[in-house]
C-alpha positions as CSV (number, residue, x, y, z in Angstrom):
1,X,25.7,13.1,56.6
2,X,28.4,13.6,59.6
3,X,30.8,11.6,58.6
4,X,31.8,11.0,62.0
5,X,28.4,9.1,63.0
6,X,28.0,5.4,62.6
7,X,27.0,3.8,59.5
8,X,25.2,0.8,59.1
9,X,23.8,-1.2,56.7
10,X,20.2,0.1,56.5
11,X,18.1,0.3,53.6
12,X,14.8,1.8,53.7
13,X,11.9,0.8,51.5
14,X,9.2,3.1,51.1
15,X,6.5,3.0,47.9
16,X,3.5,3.9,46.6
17,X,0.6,1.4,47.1
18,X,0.5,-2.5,44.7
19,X,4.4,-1.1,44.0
20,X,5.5,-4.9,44.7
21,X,7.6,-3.6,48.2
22,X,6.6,-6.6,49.8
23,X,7.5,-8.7,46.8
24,X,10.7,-6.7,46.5
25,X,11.9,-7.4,50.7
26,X,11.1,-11.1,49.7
27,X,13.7,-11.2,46.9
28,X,16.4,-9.0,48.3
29,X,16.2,-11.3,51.7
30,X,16.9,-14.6,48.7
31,X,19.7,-12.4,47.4
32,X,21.5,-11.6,50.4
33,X,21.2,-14.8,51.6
34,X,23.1,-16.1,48.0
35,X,25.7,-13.3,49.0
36,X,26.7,-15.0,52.7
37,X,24.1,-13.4,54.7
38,X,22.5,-15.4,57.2
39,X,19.2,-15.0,58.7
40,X,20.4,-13.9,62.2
41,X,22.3,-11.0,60.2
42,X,19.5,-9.8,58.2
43,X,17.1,-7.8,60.0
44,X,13.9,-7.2,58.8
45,X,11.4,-4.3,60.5
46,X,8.0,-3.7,58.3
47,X,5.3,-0.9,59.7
48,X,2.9,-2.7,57.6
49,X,3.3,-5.6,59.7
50,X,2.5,-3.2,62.8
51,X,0.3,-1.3,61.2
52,X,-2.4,-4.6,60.7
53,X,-1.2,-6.0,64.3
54,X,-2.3,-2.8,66.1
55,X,-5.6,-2.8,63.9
56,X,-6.6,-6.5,64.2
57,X,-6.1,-6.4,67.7
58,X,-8.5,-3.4,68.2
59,X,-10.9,-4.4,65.6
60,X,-11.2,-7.6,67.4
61,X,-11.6,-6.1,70.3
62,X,-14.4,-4.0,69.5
63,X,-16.3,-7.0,68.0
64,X,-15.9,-9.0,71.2
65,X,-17.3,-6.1,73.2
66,X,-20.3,-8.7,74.4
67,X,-18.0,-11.5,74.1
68,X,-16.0,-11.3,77.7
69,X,-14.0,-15.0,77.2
70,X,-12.7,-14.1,74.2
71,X,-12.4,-10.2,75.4
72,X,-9.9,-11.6,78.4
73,X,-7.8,-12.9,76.1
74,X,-7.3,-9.7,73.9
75,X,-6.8,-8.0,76.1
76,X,-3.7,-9.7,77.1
77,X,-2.1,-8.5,73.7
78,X,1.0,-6.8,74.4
79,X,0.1,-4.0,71.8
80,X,-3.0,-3.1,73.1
81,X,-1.7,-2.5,76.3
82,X,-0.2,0.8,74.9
83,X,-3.6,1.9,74.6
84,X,-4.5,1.0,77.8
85,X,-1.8,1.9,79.5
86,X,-2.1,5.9,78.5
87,X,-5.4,7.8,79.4
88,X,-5.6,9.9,76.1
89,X,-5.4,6.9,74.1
90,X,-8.0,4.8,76.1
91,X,-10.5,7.7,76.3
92,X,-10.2,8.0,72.7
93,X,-10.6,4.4,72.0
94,X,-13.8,4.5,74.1
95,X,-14.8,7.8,71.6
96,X,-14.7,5.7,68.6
97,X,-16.5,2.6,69.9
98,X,-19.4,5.1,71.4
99,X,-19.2,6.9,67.9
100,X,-19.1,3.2,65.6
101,X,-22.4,1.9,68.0
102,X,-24.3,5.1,67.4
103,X,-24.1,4.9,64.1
104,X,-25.3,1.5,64.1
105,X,-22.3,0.1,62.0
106,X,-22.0,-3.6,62.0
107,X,-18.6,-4.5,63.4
108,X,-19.1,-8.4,62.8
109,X,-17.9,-7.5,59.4
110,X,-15.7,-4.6,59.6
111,X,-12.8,-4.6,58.3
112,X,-9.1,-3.4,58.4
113,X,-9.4,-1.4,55.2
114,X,-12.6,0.2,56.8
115,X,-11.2,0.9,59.4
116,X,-8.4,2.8,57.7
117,X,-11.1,5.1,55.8
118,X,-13.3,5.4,58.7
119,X,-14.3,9.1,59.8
120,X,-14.9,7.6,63.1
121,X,-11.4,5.7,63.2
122,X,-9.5,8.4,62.3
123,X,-8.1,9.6,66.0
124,X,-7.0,5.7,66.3
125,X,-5.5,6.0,63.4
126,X,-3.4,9.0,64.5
127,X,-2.5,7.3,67.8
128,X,-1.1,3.5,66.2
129,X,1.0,6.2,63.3
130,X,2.5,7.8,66.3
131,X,3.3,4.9,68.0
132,X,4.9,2.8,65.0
133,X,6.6,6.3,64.0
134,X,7.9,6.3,67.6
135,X,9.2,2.7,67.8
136,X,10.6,2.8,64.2
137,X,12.6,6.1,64.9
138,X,13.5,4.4,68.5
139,X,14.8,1.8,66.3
140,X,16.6,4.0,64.1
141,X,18.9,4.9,66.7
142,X,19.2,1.7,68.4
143,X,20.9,0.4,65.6
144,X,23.2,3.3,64.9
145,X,24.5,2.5,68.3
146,X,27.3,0.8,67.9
147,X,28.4,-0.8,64.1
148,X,27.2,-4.2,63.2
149,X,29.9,-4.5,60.0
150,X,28.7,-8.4,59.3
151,X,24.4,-7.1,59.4
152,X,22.3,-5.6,57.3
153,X,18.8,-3.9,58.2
154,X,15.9,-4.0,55.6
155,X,13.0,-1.1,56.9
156,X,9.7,-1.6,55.3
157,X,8.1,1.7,56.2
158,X,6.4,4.8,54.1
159,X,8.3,7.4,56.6
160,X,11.5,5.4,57.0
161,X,13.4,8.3,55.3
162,X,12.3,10.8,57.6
163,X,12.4,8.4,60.7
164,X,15.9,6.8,59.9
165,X,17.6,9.6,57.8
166,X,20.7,7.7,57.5
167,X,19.3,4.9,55.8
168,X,19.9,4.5,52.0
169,X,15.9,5.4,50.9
170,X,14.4,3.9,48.5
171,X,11.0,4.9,46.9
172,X,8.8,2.7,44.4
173,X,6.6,3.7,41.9
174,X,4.1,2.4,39.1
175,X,1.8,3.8,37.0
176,X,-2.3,3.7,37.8
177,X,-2.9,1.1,34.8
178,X,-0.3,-1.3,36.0
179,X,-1.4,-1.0,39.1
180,X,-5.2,-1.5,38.5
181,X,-4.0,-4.7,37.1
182,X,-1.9,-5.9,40.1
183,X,-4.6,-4.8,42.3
184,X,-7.0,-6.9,40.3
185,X,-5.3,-9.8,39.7
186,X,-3.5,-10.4,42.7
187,X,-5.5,-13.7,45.0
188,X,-3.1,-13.3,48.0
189,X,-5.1,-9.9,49.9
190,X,-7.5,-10.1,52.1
191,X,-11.5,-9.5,51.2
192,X,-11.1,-6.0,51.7
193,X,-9.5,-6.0,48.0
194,X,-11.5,-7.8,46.6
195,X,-12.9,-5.8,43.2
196,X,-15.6,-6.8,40.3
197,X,-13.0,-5.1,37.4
198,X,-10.0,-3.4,36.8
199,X,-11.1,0.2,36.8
200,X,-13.2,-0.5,40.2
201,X,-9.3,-1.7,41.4
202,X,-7.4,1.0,39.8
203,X,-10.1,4.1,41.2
204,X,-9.1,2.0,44.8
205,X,-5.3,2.3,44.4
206,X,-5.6,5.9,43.7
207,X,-7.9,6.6,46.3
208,X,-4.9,5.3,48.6
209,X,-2.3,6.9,46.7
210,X,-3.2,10.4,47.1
211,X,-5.2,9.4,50.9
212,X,-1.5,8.4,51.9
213,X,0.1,11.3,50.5
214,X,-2.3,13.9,52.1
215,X,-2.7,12.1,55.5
216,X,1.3,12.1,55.8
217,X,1.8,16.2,54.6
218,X,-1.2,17.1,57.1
219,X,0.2,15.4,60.2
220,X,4.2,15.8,59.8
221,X,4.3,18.0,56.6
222,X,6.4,15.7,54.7
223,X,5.5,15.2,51.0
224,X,5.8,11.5,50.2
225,X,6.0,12.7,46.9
226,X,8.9,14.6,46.7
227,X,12.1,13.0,45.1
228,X,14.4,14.7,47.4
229,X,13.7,12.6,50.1
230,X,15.1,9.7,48.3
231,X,18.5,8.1,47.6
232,X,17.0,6.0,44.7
233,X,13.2,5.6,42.9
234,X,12.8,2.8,40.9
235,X,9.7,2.7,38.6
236,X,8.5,-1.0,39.3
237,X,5.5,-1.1,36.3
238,X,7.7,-3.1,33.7
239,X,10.5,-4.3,36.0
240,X,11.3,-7.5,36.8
241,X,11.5,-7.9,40.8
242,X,15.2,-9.2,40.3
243,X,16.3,-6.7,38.6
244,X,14.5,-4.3,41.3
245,X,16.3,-6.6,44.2
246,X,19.7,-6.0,42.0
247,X,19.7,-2.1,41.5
248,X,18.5,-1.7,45.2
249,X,21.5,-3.6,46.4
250,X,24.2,-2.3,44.1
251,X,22.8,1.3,45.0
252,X,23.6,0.2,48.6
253,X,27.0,-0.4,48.2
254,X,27.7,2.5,46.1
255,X,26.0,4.5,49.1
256,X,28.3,2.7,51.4
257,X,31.5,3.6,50.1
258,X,29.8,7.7,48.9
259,X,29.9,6.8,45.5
260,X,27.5,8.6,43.0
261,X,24.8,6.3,41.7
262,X,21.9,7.2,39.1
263,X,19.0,8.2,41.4
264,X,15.9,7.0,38.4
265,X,15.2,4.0,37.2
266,X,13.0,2.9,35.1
267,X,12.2,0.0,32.2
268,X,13.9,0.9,28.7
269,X,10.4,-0.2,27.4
270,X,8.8,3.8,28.8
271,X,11.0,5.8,27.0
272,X,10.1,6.6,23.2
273,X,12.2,7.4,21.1
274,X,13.4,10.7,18.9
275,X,15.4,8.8,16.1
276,X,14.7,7.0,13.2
277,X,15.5,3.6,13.2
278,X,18.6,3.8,11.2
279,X,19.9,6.6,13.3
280,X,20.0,4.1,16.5
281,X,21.3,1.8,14.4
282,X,24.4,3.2,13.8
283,X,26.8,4.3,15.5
284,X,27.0,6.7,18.4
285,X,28.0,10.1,17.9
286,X,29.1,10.4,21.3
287,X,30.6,7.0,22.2
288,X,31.3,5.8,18.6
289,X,30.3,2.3,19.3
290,X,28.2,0.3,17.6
291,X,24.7,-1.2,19.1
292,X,26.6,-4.8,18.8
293,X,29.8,-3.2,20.7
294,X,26.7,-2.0,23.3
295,X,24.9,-4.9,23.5
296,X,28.1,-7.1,24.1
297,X,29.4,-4.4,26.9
298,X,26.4,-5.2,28.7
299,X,25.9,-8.6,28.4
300,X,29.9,-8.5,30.2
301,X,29.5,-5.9,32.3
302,X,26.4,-5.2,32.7
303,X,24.6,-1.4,32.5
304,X,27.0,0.9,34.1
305,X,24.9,2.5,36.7
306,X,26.0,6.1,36.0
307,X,25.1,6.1,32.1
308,X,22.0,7.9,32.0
309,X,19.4,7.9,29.0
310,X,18.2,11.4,29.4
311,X,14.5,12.4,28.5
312,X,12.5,14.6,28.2
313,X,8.7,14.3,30.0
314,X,5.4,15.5,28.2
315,X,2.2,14.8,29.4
316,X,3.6,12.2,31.6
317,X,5.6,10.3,28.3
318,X,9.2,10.3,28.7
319,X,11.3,11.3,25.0
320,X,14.6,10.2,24.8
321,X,16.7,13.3,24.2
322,X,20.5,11.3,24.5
323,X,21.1,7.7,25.0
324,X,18.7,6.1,21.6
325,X,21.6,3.6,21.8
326,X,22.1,2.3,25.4
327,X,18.6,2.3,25.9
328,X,17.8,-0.2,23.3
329,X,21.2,-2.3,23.8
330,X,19.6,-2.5,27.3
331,X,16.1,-3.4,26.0
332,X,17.8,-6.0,24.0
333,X,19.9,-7.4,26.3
334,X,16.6,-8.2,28.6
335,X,17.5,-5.6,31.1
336,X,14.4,-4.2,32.7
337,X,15.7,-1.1,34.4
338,X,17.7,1.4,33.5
339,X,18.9,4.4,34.8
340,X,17.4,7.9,33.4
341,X,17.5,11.7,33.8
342,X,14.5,14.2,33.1
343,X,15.9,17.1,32.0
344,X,12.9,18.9,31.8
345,X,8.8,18.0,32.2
346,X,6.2,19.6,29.3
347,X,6.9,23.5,28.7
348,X,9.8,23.6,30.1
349,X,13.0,24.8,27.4
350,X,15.6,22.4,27.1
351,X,18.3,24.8,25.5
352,X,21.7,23.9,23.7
353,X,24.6,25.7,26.2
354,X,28.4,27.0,25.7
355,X,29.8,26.9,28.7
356,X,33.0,29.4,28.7
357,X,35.6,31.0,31.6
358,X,35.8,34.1,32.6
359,X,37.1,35.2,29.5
360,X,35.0,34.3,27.1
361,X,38.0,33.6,24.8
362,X,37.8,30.4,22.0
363,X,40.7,29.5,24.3
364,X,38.5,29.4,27.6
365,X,35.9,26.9,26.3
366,X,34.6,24.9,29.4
367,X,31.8,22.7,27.8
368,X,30.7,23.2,23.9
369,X,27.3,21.6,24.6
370,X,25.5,21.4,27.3
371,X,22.0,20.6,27.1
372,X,19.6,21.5,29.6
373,X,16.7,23.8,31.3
374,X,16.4,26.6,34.0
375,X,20.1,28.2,33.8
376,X,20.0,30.7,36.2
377,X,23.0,33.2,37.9
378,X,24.3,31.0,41.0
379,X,23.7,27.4,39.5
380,X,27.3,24.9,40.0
381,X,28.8,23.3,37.5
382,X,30.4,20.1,39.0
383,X,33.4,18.5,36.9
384,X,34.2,15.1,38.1
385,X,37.2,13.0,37.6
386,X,38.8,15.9,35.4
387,X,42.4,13.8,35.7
388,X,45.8,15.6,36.4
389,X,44.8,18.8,34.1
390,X,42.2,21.3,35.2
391,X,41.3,23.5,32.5
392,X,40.9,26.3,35.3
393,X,44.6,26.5,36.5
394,X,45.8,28.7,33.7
395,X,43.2,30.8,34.2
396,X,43.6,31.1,37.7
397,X,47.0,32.0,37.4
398,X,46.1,34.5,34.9
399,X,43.7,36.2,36.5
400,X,45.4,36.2,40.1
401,X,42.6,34.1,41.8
402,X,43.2,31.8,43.8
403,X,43.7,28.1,43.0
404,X,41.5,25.9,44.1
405,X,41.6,22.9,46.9
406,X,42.6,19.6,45.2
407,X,41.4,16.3,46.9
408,X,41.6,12.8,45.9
409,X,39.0,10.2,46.3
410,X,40.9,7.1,48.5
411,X,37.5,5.2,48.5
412,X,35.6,3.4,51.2
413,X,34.5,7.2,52.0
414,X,37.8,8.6,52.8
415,X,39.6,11.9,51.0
416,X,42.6,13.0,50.9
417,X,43.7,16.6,50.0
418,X,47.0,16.9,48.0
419,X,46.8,20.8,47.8
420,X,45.0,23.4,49.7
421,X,43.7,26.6,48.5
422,X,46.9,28.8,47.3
423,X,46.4,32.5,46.7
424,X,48.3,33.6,42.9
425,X,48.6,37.3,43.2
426,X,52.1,36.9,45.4
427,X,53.5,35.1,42.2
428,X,52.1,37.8,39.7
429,X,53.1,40.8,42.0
430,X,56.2,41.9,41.3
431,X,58.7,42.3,44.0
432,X,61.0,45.3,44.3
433,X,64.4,45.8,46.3
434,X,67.1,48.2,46.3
């Protein structure tokens, strides 16, 4: 991001469908509020919200074709007046009612949810996604105007990322099972889903999953799918919402001040483990504390957002690989998210690495263990916080390259450089003179 451009306070909230997003808003809207906020400075802008305004209108419409009191007064909405106002879309919208009467459907009862999988509503569809696309990237903009330092913006929208790309972007997940069960269970929705058991529910979810994911690659060729869209993805099956509403908020601040926060999430309960019980036990190799030194960090501090339990993922089962200890000092600690890496998914190799210098001396030893998949020529290695003493310099100076750039982190974004690049080969060149 230009660093240059104003930054606000916008998070964007996008998820898979029965994720709990609207659950989530709910409880980081209570939180906020606890921190100071107050409602005028909390803005809150939902597509879904749209999304069922534009439809109701126009299903009601169509239903009070015959009806023309009640048709006088819908008209008079202000958001079908977009549709009115623009030929294409009218003419259209004349299409599908011509199509929805010849086919002798019965619009008394139809739907919103039919609506969304109609073959005949499907050019509507298009038009209210470009429209709510339109006003929320409108929006977008608006807001980066001028900087609101006292406000906050919550988006509620599937294509906030790529609509609002400054925003910190969140994406929720949950598995099919939990989902079924949400779907299933859950008395608030409409009739439309409405099922007679859990599987019926669960087929449902996943029909909207992947209908969502194919409708948004085909029309703007974005995969909703694909984790380099997001800032953060928490996976909501096992999560407690105020632990959700927590890690989205403290992931905001980090993003604030361009501080690195653990991009997965997930409940400590998903991950299996690859020790025996006496091995977690005990103490860790890499830490040397105990569980009960763990368990008492966290209960103080809480999980340090940066300590990732990396895994490895088979046939969609994540195996803990490092981190047997902080993932069940989180467990017991009653945290339901934690922060994880994948280091690599079913065949891939996770191989044991040496990292050396240039020359490949026991001297020039970088990293002695690495662990990790797909090494290839041209990949970075990224040292952070490496202190006062880079174990490049000597080599540098050895090998008359040049030193590197040296810049210090000031926070609240800002950076400071305390050396600039500085070319060794004048001081190993000797100099001659008569």
């Amino acid at each position: 991001m230009d660093e240059n451009k104003i930054k606000n306070k916008i998070i964007a909230i996008s998820g898979e469908p029965v994720s709990g997003k609207g659950t989530t808003v709910k409880k980081m809207i209570e939180k906020l509020k606890e921190q100071g906020y107050t409602d005028e400075q909390i803005h809150l802008e939902t597509t879904g919200n749209d999304f069922r305004r534009y439809f109701n209108s126009l299903i009601d419409l169509i239903v009070n074709l015959d009806n023309k009191e009640e048709l006088n007064q819908i008209y008079k909405r202000e958001e079908l007046s977009e549709f009115f106002d623009n030929e294409v879309y009218r003419k259209t919208l004349a299409r599908t009612i011509a199509q929805l009467k010849q086919r002798n459907i019965d619009l008394s009862t139809f739907t919103i949810n039919e609506a969304n999988n109609s073959e005949e509503f499907k050019d509507i569809r298009k038009i209210v996604d470009t429209l709510i696309d339109e006003r929320m990237a409108n929006k977008g903009k608006e807001i980066n105007k001028e900087l609101h330092p006292k406000d906050i913006w919550i988006i509620d929208s599937r294509l906030a990322f790529y609509n609002i790309p400054e925003a910190f972007s969140v994406r929720l997940t949950t598995n099919a099972d939990v989902a079924g069960k949400r779907l299933f269970n859950d008395n608030s929705r409409g009739k439309e889903d409405k099922y007679s058991n859990i599987e019926e529910a669960k087929k449902e979810r996943e029909m909207r999953r992947i209908g969502e994911n194919t409708r948004y690659m085909n029309r703007y060729r974005v995969d909703l799918t694909d984790e380099n869209n997001y800032d953060l993805i928490i996976d909501t099956s096992y999560s407690t919402v105020d632990d959700i509403a927590d890690v989205i908020l403290e992931g905001s601040k980090y993003y604030e001040k361009n501080k690195n926060f653990a991009k997965k999430w997930a409940s400590p309960k998903i991950f299996l483990p690859l020790q025996t019980e006496r091995e977690t036990l005990a103490k860790s190799p890499l830490s040397n504390l105990s569980i009960d030194d763990m368990i008492k960090s966290i209960k103080e501090y809480g999980y340090l957002p940066n300590s990732t339990i990396e895994v490895v993922t088979v046939d969609n089962v994540k195996y803990i690989i490092e981190g047997h200890h902080r993932n069940f000092a989180a467990a017991y600690c009653g945290k339901t998210l934690v922060p994880y890496e994948v280091l690599a998914r079913d065949d891939e190799k996770v191989e044991n690495w040496k990292i050396c210098g240039s020359l490949c001396t026991i001297n020039d030893d970088l990293v002695r263990s690495y662990k990790t998949s797909n090494m290839n020529i041209g990949d970075y290695f990224v040292f952070c916080n490496i202190g006062a003493y880079s174990v490049t310099e000597g080599i540098y100076l050895f090998l008359s390259r040049m030193l590197p750039k040296i810049v210090i982190y000031e926070g609240d974004g800002k950076y400071c450089v305390v050396r600039d690049f500085i070319e060794t080969s004048i001081l190993n060149t000797p100099t001659y003179s008569n």
